[in-house]
C-alpha positions as a Python dict, from the first residue, in 0.01 Angstrom:
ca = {
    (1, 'X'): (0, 0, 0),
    (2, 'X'): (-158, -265, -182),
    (3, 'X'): (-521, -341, -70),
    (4, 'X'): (-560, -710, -9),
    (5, 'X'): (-680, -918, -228),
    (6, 'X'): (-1067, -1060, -206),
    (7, 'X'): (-1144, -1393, -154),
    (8, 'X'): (-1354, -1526, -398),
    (9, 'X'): (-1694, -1623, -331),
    (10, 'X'): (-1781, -1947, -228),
    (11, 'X'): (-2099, -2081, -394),
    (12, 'X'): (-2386, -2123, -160),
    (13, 'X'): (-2468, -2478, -62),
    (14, 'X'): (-2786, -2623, -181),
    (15, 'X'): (-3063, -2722, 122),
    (16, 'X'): (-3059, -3085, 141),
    (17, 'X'): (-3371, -3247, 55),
    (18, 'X'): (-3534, -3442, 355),
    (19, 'X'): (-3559, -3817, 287),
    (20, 'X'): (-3809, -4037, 288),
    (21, 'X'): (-3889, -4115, 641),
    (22, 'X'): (-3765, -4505, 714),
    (23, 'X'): (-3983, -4771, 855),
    (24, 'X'): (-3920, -4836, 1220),
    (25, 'X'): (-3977, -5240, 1372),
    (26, 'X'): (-4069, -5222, 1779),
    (27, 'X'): (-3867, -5514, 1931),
    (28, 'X'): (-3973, -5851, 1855),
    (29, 'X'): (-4185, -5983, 2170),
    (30, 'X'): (-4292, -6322, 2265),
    (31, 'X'): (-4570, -6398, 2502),
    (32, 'X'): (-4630, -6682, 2732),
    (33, 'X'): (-4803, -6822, 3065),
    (34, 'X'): (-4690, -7005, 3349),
    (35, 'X'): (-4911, -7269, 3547),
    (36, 'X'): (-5022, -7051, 3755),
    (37, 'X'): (-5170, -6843, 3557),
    (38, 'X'): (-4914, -6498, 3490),
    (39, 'X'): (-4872, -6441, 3179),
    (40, 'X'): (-4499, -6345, 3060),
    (41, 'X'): (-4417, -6111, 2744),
    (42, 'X'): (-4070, -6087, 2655),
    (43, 'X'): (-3849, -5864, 2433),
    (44, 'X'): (-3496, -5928, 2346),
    (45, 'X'): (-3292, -5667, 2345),
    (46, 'X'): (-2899, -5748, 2325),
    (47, 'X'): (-2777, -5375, 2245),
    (48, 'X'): (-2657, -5379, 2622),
    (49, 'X'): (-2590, -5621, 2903),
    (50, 'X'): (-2888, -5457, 3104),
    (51, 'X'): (-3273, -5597, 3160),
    (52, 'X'): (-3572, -5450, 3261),
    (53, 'X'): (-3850, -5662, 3456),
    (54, 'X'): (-4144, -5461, 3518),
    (55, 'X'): (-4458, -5681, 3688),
    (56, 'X'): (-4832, -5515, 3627),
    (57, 'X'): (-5135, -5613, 3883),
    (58, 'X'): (-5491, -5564, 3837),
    (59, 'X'): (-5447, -5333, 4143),
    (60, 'X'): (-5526, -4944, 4077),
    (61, 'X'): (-5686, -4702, 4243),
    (62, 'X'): (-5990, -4795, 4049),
    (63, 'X'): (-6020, -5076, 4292),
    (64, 'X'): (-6021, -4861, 4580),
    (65, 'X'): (-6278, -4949, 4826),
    (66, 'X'): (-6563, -4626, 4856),
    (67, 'X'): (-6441, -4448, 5153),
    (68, 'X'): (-6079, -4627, 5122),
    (69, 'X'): (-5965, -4460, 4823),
    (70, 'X'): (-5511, -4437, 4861),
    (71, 'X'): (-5540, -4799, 4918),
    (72, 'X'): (-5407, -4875, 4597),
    (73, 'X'): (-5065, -4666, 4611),
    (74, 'X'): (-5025, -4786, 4987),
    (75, 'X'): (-5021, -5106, 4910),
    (76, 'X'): (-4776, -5069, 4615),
    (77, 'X'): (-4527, -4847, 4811),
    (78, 'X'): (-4530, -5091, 5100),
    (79, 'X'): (-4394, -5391, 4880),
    (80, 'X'): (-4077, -5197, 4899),
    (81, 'X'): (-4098, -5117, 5275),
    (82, 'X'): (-4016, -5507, 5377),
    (83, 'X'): (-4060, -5859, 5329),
    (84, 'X'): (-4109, -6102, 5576),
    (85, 'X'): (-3683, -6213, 5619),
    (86, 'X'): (-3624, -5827, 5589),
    (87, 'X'): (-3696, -5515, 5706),
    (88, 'X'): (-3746, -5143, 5450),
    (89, 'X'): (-3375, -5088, 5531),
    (90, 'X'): (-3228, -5427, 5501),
    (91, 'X'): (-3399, -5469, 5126),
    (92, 'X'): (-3296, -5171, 4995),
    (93, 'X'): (-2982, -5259, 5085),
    (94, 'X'): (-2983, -5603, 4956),
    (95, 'X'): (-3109, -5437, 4572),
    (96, 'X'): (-2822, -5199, 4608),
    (97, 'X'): (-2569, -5462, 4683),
    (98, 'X'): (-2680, -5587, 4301),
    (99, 'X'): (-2695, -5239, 4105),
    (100, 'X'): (-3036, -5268, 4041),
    (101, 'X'): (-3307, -5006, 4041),
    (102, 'X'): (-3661, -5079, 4162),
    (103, 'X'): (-3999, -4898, 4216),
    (104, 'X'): (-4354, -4993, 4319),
    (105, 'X'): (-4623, -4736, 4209),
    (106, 'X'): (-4991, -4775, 4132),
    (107, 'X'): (-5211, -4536, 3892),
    (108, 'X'): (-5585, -4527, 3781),
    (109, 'X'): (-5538, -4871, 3618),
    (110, 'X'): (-5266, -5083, 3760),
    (111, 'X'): (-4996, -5151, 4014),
    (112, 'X'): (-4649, -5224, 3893),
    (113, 'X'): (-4336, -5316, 4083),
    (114, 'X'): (-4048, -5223, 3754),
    (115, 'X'): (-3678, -5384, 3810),
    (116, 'X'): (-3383, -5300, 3627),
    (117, 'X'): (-3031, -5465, 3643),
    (118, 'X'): (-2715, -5609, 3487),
    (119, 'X'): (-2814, -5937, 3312),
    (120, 'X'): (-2539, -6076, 3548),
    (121, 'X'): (-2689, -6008, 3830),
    (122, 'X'): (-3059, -6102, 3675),
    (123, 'X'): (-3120, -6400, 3897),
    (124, 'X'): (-3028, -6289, 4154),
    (125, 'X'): (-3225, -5940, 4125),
    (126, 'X'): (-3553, -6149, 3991),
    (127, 'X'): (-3538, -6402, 4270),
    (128, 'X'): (-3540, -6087, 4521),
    (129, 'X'): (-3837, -5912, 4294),
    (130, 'X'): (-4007, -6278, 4370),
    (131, 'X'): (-3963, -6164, 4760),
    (132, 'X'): (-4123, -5863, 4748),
    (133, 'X'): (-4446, -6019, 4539),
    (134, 'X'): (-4499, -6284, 4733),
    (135, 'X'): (-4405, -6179, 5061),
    (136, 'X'): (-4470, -5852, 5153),
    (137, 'X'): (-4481, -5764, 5544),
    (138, 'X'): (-4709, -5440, 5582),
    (139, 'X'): (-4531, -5366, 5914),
    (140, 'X'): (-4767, -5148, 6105),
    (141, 'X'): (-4487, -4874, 6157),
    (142, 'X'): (-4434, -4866, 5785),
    (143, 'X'): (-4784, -4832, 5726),
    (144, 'X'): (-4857, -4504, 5976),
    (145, 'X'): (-4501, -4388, 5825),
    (146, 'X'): (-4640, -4395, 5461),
    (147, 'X'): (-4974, -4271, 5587),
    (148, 'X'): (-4781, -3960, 5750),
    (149, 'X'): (-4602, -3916, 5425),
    (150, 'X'): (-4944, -3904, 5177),
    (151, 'X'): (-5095, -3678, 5457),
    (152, 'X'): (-4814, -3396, 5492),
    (153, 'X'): (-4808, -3406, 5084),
    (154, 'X'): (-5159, -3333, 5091),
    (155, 'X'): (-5108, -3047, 5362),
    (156, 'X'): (-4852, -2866, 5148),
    (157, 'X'): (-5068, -2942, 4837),
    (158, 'X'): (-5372, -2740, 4983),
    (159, 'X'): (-5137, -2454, 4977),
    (160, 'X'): (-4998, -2483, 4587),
    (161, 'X'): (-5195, -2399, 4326),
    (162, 'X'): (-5114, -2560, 4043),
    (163, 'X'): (-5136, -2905, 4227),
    (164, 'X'): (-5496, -2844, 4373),
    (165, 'X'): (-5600, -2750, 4072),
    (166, 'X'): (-5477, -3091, 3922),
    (167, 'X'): (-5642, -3242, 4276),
    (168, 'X'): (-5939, -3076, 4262),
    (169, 'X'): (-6034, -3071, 3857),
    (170, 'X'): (-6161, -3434, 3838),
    (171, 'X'): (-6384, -3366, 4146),
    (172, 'X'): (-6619, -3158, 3910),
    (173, 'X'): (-6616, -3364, 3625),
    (174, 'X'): (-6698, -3697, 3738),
    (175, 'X'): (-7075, -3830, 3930),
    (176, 'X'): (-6977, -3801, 4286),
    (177, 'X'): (-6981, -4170, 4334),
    (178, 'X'): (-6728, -4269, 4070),
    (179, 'X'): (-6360, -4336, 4200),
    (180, 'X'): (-6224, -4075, 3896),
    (181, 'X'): (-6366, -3746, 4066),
    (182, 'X'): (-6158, -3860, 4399),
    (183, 'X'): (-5774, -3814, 4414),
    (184, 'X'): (-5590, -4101, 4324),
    (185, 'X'): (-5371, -4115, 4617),
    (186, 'X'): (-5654, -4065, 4849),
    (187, 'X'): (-5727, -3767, 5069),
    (188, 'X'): (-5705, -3678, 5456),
    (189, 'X'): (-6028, -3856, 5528),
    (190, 'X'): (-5981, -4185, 5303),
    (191, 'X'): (-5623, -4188, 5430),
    (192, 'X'): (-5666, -4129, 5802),
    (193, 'X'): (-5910, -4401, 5779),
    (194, 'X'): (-5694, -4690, 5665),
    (195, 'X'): (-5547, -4949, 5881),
    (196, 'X'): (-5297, -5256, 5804),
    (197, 'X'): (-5598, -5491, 5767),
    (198, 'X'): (-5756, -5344, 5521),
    (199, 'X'): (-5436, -5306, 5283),
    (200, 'X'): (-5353, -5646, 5381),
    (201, 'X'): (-5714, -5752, 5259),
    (202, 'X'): (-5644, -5552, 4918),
    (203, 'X'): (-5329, -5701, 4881),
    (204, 'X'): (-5461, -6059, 4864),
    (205, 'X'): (-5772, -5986, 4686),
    (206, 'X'): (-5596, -5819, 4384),
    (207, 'X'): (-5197, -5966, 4406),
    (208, 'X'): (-5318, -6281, 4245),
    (209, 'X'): (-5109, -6477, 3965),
    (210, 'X'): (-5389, -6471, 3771),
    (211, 'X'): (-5399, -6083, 3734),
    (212, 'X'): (-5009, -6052, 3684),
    (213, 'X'): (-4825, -5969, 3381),
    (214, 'X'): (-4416, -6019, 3368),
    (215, 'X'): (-4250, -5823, 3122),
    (216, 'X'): (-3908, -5863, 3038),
    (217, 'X'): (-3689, -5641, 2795),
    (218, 'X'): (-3342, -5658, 2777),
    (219, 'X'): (-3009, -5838, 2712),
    (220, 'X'): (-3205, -6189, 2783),
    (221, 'X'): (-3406, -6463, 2579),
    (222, 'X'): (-3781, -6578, 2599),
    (223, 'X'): (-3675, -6932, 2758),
    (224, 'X'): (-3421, -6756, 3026),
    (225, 'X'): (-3705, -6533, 3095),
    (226, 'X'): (-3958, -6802, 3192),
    (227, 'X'): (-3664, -6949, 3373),
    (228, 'X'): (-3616, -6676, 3598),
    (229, 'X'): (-4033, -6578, 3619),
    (230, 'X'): (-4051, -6907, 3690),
    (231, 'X'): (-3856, -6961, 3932),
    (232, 'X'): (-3915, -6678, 4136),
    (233, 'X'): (-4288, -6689, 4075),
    (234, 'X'): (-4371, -7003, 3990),
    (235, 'X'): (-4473, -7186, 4332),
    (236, 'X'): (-4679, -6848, 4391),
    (237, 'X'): (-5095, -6968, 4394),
    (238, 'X'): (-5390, -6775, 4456),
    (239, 'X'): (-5727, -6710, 4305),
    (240, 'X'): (-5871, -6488, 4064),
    (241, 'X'): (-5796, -6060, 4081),
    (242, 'X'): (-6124, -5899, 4029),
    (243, 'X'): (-6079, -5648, 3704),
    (244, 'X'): (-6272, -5362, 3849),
    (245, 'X'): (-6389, -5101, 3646),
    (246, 'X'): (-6442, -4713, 3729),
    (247, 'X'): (-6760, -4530, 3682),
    (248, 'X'): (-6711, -4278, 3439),
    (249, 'X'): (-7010, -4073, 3375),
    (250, 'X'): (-7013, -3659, 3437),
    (251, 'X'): (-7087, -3479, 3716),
    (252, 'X'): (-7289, -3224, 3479),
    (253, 'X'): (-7451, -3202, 3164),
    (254, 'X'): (-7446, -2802, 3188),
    (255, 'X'): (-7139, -2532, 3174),
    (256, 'X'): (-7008, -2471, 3496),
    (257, 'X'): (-6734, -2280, 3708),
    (258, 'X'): (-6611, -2360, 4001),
    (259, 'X'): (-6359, -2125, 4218),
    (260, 'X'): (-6091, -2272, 4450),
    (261, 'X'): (-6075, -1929, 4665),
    (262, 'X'): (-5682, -1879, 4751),
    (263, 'X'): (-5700, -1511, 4850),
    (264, 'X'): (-5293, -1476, 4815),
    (265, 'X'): (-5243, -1583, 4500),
    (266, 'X'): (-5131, -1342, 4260),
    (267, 'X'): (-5174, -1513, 3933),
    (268, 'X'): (-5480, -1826, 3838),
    (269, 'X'): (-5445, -2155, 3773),
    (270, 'X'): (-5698, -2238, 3506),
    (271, 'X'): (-5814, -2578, 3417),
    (272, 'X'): (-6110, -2609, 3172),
    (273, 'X'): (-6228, -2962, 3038),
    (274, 'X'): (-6500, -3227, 3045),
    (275, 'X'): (-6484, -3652, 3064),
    (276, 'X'): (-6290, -3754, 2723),
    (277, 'X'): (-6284, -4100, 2578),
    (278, 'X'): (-6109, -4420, 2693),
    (279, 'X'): (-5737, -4542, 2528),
    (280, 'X'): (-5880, -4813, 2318),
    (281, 'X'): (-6134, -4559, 2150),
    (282, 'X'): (-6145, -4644, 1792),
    (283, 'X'): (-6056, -4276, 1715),
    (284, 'X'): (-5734, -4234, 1960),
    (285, 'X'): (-5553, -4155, 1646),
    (286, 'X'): (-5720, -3912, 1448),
    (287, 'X'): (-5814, -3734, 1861),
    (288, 'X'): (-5473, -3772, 1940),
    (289, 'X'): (-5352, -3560, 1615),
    (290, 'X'): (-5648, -3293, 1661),
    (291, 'X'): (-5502, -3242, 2002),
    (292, 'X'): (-5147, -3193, 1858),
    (293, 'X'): (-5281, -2936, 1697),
    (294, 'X'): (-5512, -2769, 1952),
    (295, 'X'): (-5265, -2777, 2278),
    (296, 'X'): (-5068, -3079, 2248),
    (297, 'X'): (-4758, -2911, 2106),
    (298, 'X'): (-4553, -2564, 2175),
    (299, 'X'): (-4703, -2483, 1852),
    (300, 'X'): (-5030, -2534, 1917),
    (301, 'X'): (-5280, -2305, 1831),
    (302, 'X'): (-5391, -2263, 2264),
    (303, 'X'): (-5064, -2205, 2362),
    (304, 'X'): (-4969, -1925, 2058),
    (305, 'X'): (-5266, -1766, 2133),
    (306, 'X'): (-5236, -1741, 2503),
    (307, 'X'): (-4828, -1693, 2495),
    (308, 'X'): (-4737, -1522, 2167),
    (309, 'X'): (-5036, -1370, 2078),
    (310, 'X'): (-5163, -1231, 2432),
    (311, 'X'): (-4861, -1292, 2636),
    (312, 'X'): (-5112, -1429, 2935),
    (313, 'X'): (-4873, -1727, 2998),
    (314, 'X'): (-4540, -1864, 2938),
    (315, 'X'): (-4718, -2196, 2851),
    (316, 'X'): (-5058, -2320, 2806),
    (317, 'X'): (-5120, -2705, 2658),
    (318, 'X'): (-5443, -2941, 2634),
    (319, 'X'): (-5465, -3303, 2662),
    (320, 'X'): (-5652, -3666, 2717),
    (321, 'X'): (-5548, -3883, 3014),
    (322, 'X'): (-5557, -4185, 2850),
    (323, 'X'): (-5727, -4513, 3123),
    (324, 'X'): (-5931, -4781, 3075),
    (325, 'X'): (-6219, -4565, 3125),
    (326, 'X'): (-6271, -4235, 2972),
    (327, 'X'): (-6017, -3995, 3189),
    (328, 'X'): (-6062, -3632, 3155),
    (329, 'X'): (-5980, -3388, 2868),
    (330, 'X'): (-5848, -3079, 3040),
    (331, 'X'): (-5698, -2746, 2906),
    (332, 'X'): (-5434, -2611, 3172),
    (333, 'X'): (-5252, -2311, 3171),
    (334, 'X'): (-5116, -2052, 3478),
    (335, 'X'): (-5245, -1685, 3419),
    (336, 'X'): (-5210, -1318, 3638),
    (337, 'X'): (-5575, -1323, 3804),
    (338, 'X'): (-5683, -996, 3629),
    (339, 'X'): (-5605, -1159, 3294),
    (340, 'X'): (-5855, -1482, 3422),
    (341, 'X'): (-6129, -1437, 3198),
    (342, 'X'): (-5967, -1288, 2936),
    (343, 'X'): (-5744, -1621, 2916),
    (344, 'X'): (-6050, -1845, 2912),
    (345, 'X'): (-6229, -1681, 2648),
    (346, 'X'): (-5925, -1732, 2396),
    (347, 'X'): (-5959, -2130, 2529),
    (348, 'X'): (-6265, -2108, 2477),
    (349, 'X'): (-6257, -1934, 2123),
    (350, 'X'): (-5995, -2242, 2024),
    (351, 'X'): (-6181, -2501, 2061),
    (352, 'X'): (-6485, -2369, 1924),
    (353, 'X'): (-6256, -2269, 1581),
    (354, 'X'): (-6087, -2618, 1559),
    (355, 'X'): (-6453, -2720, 1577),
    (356, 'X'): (-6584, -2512, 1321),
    (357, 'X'): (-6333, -2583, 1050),
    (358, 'X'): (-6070, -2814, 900),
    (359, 'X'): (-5697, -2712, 989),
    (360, 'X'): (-5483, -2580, 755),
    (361, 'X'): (-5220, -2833, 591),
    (362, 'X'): (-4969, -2678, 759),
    (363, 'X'): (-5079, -2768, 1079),
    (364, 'X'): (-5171, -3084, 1012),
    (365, 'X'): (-4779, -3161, 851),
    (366, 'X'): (-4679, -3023, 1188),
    (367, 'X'): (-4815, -3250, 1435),
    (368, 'X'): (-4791, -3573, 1181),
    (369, 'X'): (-4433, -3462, 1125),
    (370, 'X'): (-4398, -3454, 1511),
    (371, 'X'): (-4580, -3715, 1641),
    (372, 'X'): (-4406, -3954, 1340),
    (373, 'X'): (-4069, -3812, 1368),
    (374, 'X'): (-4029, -3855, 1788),
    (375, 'X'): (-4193, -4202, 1772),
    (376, 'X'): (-3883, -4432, 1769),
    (377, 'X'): (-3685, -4228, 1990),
    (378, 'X'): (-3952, -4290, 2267),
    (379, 'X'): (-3768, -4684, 2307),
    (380, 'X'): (-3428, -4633, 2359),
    (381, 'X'): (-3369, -4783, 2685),
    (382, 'X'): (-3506, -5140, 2830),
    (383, 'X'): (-3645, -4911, 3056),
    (384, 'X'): (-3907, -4740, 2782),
    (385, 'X'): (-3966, -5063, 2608),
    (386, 'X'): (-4082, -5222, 2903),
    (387, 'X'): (-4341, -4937, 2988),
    (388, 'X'): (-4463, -4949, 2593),
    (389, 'X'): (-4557, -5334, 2645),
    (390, 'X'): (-4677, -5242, 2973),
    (391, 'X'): (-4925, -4985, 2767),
    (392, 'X'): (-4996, -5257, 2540),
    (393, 'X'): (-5099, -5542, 2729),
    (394, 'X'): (-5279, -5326, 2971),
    (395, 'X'): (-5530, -5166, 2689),
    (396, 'X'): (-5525, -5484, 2481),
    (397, 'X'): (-5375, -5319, 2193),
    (398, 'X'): (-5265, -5519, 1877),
    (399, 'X'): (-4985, -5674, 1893),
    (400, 'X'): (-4802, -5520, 1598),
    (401, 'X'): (-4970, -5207, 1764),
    (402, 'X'): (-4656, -4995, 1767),
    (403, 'X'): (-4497, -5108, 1386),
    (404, 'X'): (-4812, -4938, 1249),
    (405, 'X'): (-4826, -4615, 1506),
    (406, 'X'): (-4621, -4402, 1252),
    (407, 'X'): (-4844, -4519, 952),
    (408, 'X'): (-5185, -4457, 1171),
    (409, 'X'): (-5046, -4108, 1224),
    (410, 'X'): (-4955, -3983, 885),
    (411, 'X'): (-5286, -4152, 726),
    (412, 'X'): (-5438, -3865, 934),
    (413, 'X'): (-5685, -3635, 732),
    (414, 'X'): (-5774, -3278, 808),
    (415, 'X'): (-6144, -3411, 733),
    (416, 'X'): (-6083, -3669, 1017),
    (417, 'X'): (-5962, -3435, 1242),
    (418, 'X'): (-6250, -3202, 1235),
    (419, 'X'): (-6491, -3485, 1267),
    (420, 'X'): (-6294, -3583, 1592),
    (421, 'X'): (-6292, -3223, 1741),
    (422, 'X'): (-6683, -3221, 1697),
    (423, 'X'): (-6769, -3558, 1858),
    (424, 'X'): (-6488, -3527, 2129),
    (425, 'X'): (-6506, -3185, 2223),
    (426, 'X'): (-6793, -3074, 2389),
    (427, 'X'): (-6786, -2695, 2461),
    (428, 'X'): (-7114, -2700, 2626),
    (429, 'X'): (-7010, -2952, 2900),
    (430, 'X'): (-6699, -2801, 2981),
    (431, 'X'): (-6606, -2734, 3366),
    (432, 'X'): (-6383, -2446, 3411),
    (433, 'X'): (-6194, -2457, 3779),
    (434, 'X'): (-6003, -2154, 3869),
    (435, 'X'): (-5744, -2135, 4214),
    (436, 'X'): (-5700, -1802, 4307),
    (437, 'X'): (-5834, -1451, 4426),
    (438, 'X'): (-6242, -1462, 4399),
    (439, 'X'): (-6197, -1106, 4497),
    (440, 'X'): (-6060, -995, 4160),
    (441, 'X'): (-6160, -1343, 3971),
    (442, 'X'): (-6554, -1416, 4028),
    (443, 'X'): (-6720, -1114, 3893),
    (444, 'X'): (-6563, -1102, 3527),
    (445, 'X'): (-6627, -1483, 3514),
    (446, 'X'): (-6950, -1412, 3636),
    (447, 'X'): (-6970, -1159, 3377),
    (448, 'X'): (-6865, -1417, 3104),
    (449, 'X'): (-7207, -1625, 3158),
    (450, 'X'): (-7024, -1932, 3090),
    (451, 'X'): (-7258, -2083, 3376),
    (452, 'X'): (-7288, -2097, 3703),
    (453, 'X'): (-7012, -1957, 3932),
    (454, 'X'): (-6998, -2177, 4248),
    (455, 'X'): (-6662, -2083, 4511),
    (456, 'X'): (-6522, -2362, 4737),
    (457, 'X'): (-6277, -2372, 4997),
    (458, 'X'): (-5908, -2560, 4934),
    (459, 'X'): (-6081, -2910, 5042),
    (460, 'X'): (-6321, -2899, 4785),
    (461, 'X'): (-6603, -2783, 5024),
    (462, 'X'): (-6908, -2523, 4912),
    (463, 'X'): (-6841, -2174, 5066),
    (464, 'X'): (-7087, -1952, 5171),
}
């Protein structure tokens, strides 16, 4: 029998060569002001027959009153709980009845009520978005409901780690008088405390047309735009929103550690960081890349130490909150409690070696390659490019800002990054907060002398 014949072989395909990477344009905006003072930016977008209206306030939990702090996020949720011709029920229904998505949140920095719909049923869907600005009810029943709500989520948060370490981080980095080192919903003292007065008083001190921002993105033009804003906004007067800023000086100029004791939990939820720098830093860029490399990626040098290296974690990442004011810089990571000190010390060893000297090209391709490459798929949707101008005109960035992001990034140096890693990372200020077992925990942290070892209850509260 005749063996079969062999193929010959087929030549092996060269790699393809990566191209050069192409410029990318964010969508043209245009920006304008009514008579009453809100300002409108607007981006056309015609790949779809779909617009996004999202409306920013001068309203975050930075304005909090002291002793009042959830204020902020009540006041946002309840736009959406009723107007004054309808009830929670009746409104939702009346959005539904025109396809359109809405949501009311506040954070740190701002309130925003964010809109999406058809651009046939645009008017229509604006006109009702007018309602809820201008006209919100704050129905006392609403109020105690959403109270209810923000105090059962704290409840089951005081029995989760991960969240009250998240809760609790800020508390021990920030003076005890600034509104960063409370939680930005509020807790079961601020919240209890609140009554329909008061959010009626925040609502008219800091819902003004004067603090408002209308941004538009979508299948719509600049003068249809101010049509609709105007139309559904226009007749709105008021005074002037107070732009309140947040104190944001450290609790501590020293090392410390503070223990959240949760005697059942069999593994730690580590969180080690100190106050970082504001969004409009002149060095975001060249901080932003360092982090890349430090935690900010799955290849970052934290996270293969502590995963690949150790195998103390299935993930462990750094980062800046980026506000107005300088939010925190915190390393997080979830580790089995006998492993607690063991984990920190590699933290610790990370950023004191990204400190001590420059990266290695590699790593520096890595996170340029990264941040660059991801860039324009971040504004796909109405939806994204509403939230980048929302970004932009709440940190008073440039406004060809996000044309230049990808050239900012890969004009990184390694020299740049090293200078940013030792004037934004301050090892000796660092707070390290652990939730778990002080029974198997405190003594080799103890034993670390990374400073003083102070254990608290799941409120917060010194223990004995």
């Amino acid at each position: 029998m005749t063996a079969p014949a062999i193929p010959p072989a087929i030549p092996k395909a060269e790699r393809p060569t990566p191209s050069a990477p192409r410029e990318y344009q964010f969508p043209r905006f245009e920006r304008r002001r009514l008579e009453n003072g809100v300002q409108l930016v607007v981006a056309p977008v015609a790949k779809l027959p779909l617009v996004t209206v999202a409306v920013l306030f001068d309203a975050g939990a930075v304005c909090d009153a002291a002793g009042r702090e959830g204020t902020a996020q009540l006041v946002a949720k309840l736009l959406l709980e009723g107007t004054e011709s309808s009830d929670g029920a009746e409104l939702t229904e009346r959005f539904e009845r025109l396809g359109a998505s809405v949501d009311a949140q506040a954070d740190w920095d701002a309130a925003a009520v964010t809109l999406t719909a058809l651009s046939e049923h645009l008017p229509a869907a604006f006109d009702l978005l007018g309602e809820v600005i201008r006209t919100p009810a704050f129905r006392v029943r609403e109020v105690e409901r959403l109270k209810a709500e923000r105090l059962a989520e704290l409840l089951q948060l005081r029995t989760e780690p991960r969240g009250l370490a998240d809760e609790l981080f800020a508390r021990f980095l920030y003076a005890s008088a600034s509104r960063y080192s409370r939680p930005e919903g509020g807790d079961e003292q601020s919240i209890e405390a609140l009554d329909r007065d008061q959010l009626v008083s925040f609502y008219e001190s800091q819902y003004q047309p004067s603090g408002t921002t209308v941004i538009v993105a979508g299948d719509i033009s600049a003068d249809r735009a101010e049509e609709l804003t105007h139309h559904a906004l226009g007749e709105w007067v008021g005074g002037t929103a107070r732009r309140i800023t947040a104190d944001d000086k450290p609790a501590r100029s020293a090392r410390g550690v503070h223990i959240i004791a949760k005697p059942d939990a069999p593994q730690s939820e580590l969180r080690l960081g100190h106050v970082g720098i504001p969004r409009n830093h002149p060095d975001f860029f060249p901080v932003n890349v360092m982090n890349a490399v430090l935690g900010g990626l799955f290849n970052s040098r934290i996270n293969m130490n502590l995963r690949e290296a150790h195998g103390y974690t299935y993930g462990a990442f750094s980062g800046f909150e980026w506000r107005r004011q300088a939010g925190p810089f915190v390393v997080s990571t979830a580790v089995r409690s006998d492993i607690t000190d063991a984990a920190a010390g590699e933290v610790l060893k990370e950023i004191d070696r990204i400190r001590s000297e420059a990266i290695s090209p590699d790593e520096l391709s890595l996170a340029t390659s990264y941040l660059d490459g991801v860039f324009p798929i971040r504004f796909e949707t109405t939806a994204s490019i509403a939230a980048a101008l929302s970004v932009l005109v709440l940190h008073g960035l440039p406004e060809d800002y996000y044309d230049r992001y990808r050239s900012h990034v890969r004009a990184i140096t390694r020299e740049q990054i090293l200078d940013a890693a030792q004037r934004h990372l301050h090892p000796e200020m660092l707070q390290m907060v652990v939730v778990g077992d002080p029974g198997v925990i405190r003594d080799p942290l103890a034993a670390m002398n990374f400073g003083t070892v102070i254990l608290y209850d799941t409120l917060g509260q010194p223990s004995p």
